[in-house]
Backbone as numpy.savetxt, mean C-alpha at the origin, in Angstrom:
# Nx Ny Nz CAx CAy CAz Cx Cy Cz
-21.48 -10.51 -8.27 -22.32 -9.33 -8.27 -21.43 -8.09 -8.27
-21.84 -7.30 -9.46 -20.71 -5.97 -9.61 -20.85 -5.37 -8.25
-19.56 -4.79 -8.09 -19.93 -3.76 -6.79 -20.19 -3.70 -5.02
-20.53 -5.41 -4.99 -20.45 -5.78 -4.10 -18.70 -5.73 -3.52
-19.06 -5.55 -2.08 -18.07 -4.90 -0.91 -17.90 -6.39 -0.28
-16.34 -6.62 -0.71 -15.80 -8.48 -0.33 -14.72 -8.22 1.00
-14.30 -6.85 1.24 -13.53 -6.48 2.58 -13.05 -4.89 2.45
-12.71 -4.59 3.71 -12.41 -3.38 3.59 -10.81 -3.25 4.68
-9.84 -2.67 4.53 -8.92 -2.52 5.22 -8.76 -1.32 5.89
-7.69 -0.92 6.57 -7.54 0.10 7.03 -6.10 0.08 7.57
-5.05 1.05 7.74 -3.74 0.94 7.80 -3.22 2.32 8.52
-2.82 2.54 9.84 -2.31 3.75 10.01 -0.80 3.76 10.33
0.59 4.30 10.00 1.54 4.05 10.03 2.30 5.28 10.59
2.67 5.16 11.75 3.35 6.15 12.59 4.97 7.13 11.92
4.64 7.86 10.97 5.70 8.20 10.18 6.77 8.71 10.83
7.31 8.74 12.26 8.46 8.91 12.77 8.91 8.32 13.12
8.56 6.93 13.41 8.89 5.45 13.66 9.25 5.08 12.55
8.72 4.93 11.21 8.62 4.52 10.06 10.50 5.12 9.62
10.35 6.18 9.40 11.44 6.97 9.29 12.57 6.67 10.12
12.91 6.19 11.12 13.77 5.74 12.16 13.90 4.15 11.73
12.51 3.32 11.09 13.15 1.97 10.85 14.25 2.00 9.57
13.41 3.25 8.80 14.54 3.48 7.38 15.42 3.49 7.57
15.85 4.61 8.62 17.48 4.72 8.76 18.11 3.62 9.10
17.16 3.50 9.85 18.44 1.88 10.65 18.73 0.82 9.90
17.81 0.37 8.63 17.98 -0.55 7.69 17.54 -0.17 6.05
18.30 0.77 5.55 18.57 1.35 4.54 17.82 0.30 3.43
18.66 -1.14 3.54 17.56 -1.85 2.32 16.14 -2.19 2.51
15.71 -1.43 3.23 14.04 -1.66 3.58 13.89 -0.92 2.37
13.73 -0.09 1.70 13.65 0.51 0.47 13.35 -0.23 -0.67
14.56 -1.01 -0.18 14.17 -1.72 -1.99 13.61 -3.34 -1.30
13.28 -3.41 -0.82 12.73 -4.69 0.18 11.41 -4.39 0.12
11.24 -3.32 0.19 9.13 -2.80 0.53 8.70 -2.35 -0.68
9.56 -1.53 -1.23 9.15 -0.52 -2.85 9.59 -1.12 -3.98
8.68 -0.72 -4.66 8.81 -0.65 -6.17 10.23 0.36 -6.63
10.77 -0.33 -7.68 11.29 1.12 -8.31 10.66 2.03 -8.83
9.32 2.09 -9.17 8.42 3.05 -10.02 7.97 4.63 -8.16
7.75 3.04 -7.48 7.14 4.41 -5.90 8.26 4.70 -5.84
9.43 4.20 -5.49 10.66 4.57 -5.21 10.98 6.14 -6.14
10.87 5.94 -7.41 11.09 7.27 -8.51 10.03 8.17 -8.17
8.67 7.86 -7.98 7.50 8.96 -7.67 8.36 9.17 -6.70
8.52 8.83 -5.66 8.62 9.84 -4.36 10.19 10.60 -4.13
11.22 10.21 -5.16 12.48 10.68 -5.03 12.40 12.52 -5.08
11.37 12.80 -5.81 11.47 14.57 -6.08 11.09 15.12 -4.84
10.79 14.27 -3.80 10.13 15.05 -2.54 10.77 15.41 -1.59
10.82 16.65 -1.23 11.80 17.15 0.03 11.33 16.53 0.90
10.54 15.53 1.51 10.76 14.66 2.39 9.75 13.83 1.49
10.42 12.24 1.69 9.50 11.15 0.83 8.82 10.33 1.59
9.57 10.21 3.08 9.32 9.23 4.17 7.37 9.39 4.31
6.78 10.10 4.57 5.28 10.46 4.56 4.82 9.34 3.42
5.44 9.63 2.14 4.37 9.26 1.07 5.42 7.48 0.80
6.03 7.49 1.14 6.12 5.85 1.45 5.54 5.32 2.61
5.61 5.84 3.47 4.77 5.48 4.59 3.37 4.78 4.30
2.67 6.10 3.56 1.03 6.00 2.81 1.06 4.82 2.26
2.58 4.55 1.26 2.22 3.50 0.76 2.31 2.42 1.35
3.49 2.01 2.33 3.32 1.06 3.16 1.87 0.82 4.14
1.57 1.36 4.35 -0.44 1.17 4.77 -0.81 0.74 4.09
-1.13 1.04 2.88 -1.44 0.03 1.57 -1.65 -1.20 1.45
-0.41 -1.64 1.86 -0.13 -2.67 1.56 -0.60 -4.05 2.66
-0.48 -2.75 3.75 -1.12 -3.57 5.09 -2.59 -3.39 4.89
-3.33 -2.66 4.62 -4.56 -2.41 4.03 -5.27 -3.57 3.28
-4.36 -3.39 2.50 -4.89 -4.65 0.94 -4.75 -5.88 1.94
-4.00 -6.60 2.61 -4.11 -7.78 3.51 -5.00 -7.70 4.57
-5.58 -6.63 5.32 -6.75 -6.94 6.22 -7.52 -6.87 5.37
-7.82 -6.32 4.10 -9.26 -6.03 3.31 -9.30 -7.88 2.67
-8.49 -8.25 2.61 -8.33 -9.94 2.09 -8.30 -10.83 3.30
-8.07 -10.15 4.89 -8.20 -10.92 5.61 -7.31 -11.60 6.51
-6.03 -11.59 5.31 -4.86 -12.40 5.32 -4.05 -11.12 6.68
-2.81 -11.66 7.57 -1.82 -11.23 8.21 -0.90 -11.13 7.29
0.38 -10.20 8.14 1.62 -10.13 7.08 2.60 -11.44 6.45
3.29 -11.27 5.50 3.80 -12.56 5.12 2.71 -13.39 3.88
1.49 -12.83 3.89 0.31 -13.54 3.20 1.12 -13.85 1.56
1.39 -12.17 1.08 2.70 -12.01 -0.16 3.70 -11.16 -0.08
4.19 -11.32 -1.07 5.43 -10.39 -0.96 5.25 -8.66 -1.26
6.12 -7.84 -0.29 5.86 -6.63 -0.28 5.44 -5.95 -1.97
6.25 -6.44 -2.94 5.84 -6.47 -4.03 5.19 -6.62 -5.06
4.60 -7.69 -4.36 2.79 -7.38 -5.11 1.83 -6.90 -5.17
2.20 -6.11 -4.38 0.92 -5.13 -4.15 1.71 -2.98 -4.26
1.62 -2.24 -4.90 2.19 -1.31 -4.88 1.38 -0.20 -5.00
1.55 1.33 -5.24 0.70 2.38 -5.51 1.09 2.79 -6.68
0.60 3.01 -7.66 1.13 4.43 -8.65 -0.43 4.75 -8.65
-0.05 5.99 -9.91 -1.81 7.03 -9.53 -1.75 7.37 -10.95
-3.23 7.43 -11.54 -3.93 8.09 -12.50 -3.72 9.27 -13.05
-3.86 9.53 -14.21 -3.49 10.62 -14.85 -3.88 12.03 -13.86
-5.26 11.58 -12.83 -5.80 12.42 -12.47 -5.16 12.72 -11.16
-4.67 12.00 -11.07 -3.90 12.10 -9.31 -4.04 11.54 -8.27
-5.09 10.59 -8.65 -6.25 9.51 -7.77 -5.33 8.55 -8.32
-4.58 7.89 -6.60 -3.85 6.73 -6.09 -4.52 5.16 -6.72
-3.63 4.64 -7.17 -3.90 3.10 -7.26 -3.06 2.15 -7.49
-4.45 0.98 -6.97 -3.32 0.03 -6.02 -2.62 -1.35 -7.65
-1.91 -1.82 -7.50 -1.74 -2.64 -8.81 -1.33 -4.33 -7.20
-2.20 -4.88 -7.95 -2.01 -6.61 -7.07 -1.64 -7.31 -8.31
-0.60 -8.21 -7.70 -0.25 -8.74 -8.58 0.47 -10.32 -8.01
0.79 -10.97 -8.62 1.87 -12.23 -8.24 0.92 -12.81 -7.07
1.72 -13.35 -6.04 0.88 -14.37 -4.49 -0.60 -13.29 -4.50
0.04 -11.81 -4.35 -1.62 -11.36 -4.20 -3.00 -11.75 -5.06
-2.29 -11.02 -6.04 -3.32 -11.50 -6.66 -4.19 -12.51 -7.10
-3.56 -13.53 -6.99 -4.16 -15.13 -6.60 -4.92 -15.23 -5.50
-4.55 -14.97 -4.44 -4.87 -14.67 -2.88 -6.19 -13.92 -3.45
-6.65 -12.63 -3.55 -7.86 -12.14 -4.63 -8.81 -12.56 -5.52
-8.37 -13.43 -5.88 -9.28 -13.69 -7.00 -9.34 -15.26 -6.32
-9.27 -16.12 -5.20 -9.86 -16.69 -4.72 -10.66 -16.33 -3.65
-10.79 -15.04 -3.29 -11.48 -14.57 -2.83 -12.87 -13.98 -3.85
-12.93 -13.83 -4.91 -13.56 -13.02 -5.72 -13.31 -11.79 -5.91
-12.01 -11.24 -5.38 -11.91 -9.72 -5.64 -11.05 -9.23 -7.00
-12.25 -8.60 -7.50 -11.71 -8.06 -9.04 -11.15 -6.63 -9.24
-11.83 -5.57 -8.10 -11.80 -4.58 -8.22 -11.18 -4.21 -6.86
-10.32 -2.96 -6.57 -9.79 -2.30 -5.97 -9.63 -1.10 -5.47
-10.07 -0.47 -4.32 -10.68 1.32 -4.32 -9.47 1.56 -2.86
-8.71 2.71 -3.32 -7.62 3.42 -2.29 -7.62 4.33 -2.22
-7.98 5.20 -0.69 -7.52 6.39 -0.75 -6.20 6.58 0.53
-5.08 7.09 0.10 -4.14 7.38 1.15 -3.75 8.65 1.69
-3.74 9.14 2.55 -3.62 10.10 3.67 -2.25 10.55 4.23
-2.06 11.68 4.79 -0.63 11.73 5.73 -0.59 13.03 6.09
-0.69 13.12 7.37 -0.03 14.48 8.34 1.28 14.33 8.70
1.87 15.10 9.02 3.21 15.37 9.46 3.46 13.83 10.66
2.38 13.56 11.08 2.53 12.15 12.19 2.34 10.95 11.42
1.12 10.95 11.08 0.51 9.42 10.63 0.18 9.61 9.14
0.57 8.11 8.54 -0.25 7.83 7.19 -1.06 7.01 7.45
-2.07 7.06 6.46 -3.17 6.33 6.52 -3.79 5.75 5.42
-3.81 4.87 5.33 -4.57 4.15 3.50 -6.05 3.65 4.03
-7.13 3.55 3.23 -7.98 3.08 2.98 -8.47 2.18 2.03
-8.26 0.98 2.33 -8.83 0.37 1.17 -9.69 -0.74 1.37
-10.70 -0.99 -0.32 -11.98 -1.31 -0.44 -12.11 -2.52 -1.23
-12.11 -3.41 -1.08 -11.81 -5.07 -1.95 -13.23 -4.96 -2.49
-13.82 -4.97 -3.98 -14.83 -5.64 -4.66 -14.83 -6.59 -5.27
C-alpha cells in the first residue's frame, strides 16, 4: 500500500562529543562517510555539525527498520541532497536488503543542528 508508514526513526547526536570522538580517531571519517558527504561538507568552516546530522541518519534509518547498530555497514546508508536542497538518504548494500524485507521502498529525511545537537528524522514507507 503506497504511502503507508513501515517505521519511523529518530537520532540526536551530541556535536561536542561527536567532535572530540573525531579528534581522537581521525579514521572515523572515512570509516562513517562517504567520499561524496565527506566533499559536501569540506567547504564548511566547521563540518563537524553537518556530519554529525549525518551520522543521526544513519542511526535513524536503523531504528526506523528496527534493527541496532552493526545491522550494516556505515556505508550503506549516506546523505546527499536534491537539486533543491532537501536532504536524502541513498540505502544501499546489507541495508537495503534489510528494507526491502521489510517492505520499505521509500525514504523521507529531515536533518537538523544547533551549535549542540544534530538531529535526523526519518520516515521508512
Amino acid at each position: 500500500m503506497a504511502g503507508l508508514i513501515l517505521g519511523i526513526g529518530i537520532d540526536a547526536v551530541d556535536i561536542e562529543r561527536f567532535r572530540k570522538s573525531l579528534e581522537r580517531t581521525p579514521s572515523m571519517h572515512r570509516r562513517l562517510f562517504t567520499e561524496s558527504e565527506l566533499a559536501y561538507v569540506a567547504p564548511k568552516a566547521d563540518p563537524v555539525p553537518s556530519l554529525a546530522a549525518r551520522f543521526a541518519s544513519r542511526e535513524a534509518v536503523m531504528k526506523a527498520m528496527g534493527l541496532g547498530l552493526g545491522a550494516f555497514g556505515f556505508h550503506d546508508v549516506w546523505v546527499d541532497h536534491r537539486e533543491s536542497g532537501e536532504p536524502q538518504l541513498n540505502v544501499t548494500g546489507r541495508a537495503a536488503e534489510l528494507a526491502s524485507e521489510r517492505g520499505i521502498a521509500t525514504w523521507h529525511l529531515s536533518i537538523t543542528h544547533t551549535d549542540q545537537v544534530a538531529i535526523a528524522y526519518v520516515v521508512a514507507s
